[in-house]
C-alpha positions in Angstrom: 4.1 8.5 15.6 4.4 10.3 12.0 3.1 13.7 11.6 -0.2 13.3 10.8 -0.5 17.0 9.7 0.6 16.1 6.0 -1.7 16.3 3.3 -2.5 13.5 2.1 -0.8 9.9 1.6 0.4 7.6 -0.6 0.2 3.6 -0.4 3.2 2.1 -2.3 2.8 -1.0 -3.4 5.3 -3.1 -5.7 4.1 -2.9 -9.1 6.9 -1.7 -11.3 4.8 1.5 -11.7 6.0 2.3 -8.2 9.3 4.5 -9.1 7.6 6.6 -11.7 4.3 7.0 -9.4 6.6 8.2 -6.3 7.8 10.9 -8.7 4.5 12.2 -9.4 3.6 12.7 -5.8 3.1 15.9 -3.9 6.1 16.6 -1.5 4.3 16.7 1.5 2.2 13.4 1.0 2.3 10.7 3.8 4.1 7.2 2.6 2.8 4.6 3.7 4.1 1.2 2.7 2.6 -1.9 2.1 4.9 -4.5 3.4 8.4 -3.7 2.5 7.5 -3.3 -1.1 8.9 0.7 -1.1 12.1 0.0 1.2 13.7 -3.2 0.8 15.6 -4.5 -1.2 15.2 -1.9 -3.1 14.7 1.9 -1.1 12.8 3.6 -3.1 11.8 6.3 -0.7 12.1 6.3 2.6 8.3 5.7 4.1 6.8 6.9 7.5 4.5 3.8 8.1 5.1 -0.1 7.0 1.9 -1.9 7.2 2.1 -5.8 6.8 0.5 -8.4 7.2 2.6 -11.4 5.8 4.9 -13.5 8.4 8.1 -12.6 8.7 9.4 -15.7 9.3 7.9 -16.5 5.7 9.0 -13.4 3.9 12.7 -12.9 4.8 13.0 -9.4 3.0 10.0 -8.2 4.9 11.8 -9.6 8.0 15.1 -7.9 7.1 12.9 -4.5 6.5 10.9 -4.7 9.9 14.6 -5.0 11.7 15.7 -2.2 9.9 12.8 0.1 9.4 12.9 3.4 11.8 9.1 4.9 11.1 5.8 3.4 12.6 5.0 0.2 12.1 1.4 -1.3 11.5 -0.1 -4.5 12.3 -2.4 -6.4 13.6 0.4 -8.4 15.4 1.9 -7.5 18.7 4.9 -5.6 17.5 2.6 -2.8 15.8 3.6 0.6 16.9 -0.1 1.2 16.3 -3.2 -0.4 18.6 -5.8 -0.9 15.8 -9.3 -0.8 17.2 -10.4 -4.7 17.2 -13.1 -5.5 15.1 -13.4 -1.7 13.4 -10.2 -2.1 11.3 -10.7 -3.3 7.4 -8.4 -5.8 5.4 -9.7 -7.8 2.9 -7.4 -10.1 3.6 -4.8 -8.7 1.9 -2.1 -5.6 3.0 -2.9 -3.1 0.6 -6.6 -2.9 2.0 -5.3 -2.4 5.4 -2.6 0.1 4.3 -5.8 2.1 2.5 -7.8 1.7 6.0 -5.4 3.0 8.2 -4.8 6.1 5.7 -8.6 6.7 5.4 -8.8 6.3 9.9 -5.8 9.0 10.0 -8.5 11.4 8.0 -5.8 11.5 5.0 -7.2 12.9 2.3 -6.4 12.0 -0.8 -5.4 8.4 -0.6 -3.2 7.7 -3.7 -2.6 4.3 -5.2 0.9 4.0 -6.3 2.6 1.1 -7.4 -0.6 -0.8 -7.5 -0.5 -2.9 -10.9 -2.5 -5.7 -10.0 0.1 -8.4 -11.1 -0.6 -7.5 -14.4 2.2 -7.2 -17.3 5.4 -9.3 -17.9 6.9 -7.6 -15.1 5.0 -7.8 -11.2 7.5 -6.1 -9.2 9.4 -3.1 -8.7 12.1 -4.9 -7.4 13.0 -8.4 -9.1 12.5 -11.8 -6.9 14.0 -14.9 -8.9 12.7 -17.2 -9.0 9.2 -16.3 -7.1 6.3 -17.3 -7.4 2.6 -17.2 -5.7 -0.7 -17.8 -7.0 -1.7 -14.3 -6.7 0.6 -13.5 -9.9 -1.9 -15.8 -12.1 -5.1 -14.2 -11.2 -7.0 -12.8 -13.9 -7.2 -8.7 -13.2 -10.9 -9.3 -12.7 -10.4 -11.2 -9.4 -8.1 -8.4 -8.0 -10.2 -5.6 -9.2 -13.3 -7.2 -7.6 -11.4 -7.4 -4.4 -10.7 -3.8 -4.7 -14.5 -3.4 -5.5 -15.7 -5.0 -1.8 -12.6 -2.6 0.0 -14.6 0.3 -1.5 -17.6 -0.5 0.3 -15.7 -1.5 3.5 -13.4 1.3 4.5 -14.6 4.6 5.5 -14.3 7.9 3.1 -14.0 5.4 -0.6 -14.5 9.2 -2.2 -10.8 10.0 -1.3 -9.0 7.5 -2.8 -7.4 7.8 -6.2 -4.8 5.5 -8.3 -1.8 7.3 -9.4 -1.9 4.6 -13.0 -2.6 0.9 -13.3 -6.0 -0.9 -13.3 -8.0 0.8 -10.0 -7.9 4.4 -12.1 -11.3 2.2 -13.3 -12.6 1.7 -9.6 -10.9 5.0 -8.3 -10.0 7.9 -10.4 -6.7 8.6 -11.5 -5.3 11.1 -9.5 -4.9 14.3 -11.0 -2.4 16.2 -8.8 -4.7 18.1 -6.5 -6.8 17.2 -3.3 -9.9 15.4 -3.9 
């Protein structure tokens, strides 16, 4: 597994805030991506944990990243590199949730938000898909910061999580460069 002896990590998303957010990170933050949002098609940085949730055999460029992808990889399927502890783990339902739980069980600290736009903006991606579409896109940014709202009171340690920009600076914090 990763060293866990970092300070701190990052969970990249695949808001188009992503590239700038890498660049503000501390060099010796944890990246942890949330499904291949960070690495494929586009790398953006080379990550030490994928998290996903999504099939594979739905989401080819998730598929293509989980071939190609040489860190740890975390799941609650069978090929996860990781045994998450059944019924303890939190994810909302969604990726990002889990990513932010499995930061928060490692005792990371901060937790920083990056690329985490909530679909908001002309622009949802930090790496174009033509021609995609989901119903997640359309939500108003209420219904995703509410789900962020109910991860805050699931996962252990809320206090250490900060948003490097976008919308959960309101639920967060931004984060300001330091530890928390």
């Amino acid at each position: 597994m990763t060293d866990l002896k970092k300070q701190g990590a990052a969970i990249l998303g695949g808001g188009p805030s992503l590239p700038a957010d890498i660049n503000q990170l501390p060099p010796d933050c944890a990246l942890i991506a949330v499904n291949n949002h960070a690495y494929y098609p586009i790398r953006h940085c080379t990550p030490d944990f994928m998290v996903y949730m999504d099939d594979p055999q739905k989401a080819p460029d998730l598929a293509a990243a989980l071939r190609e992808f040489q860190g740890t990889i975390v799941s609650p399927f069978r090929d996860s590199h990781v045994t998450l502890p059944k019924g303890q783990y939190y994810d909302g339902g969604f990726t990002s949730a889990l990513a932010v739980w499995f930061a928060l069980w490692l005792d990371y600290d901060p937790v920083i938000l990056c690329g985490m736009d909530c679909y908001q903006g002309a622009e949802k991606y930090c790496h174009p898909r033509p021609g995609f579409d989901h119903p997640v896109l359309h939500y108003p940014l209420e219904n995703h910061l509410r789900a962020w709202r109910i991860v805050a009171k699931h996962v252990p340690h809320p206090e250490r999580i900060r948003a490097m920009s976008g919308p959960l600076v309101t639920i967060f914090g931004a984060y300001d460069g330091t530890t928390i």
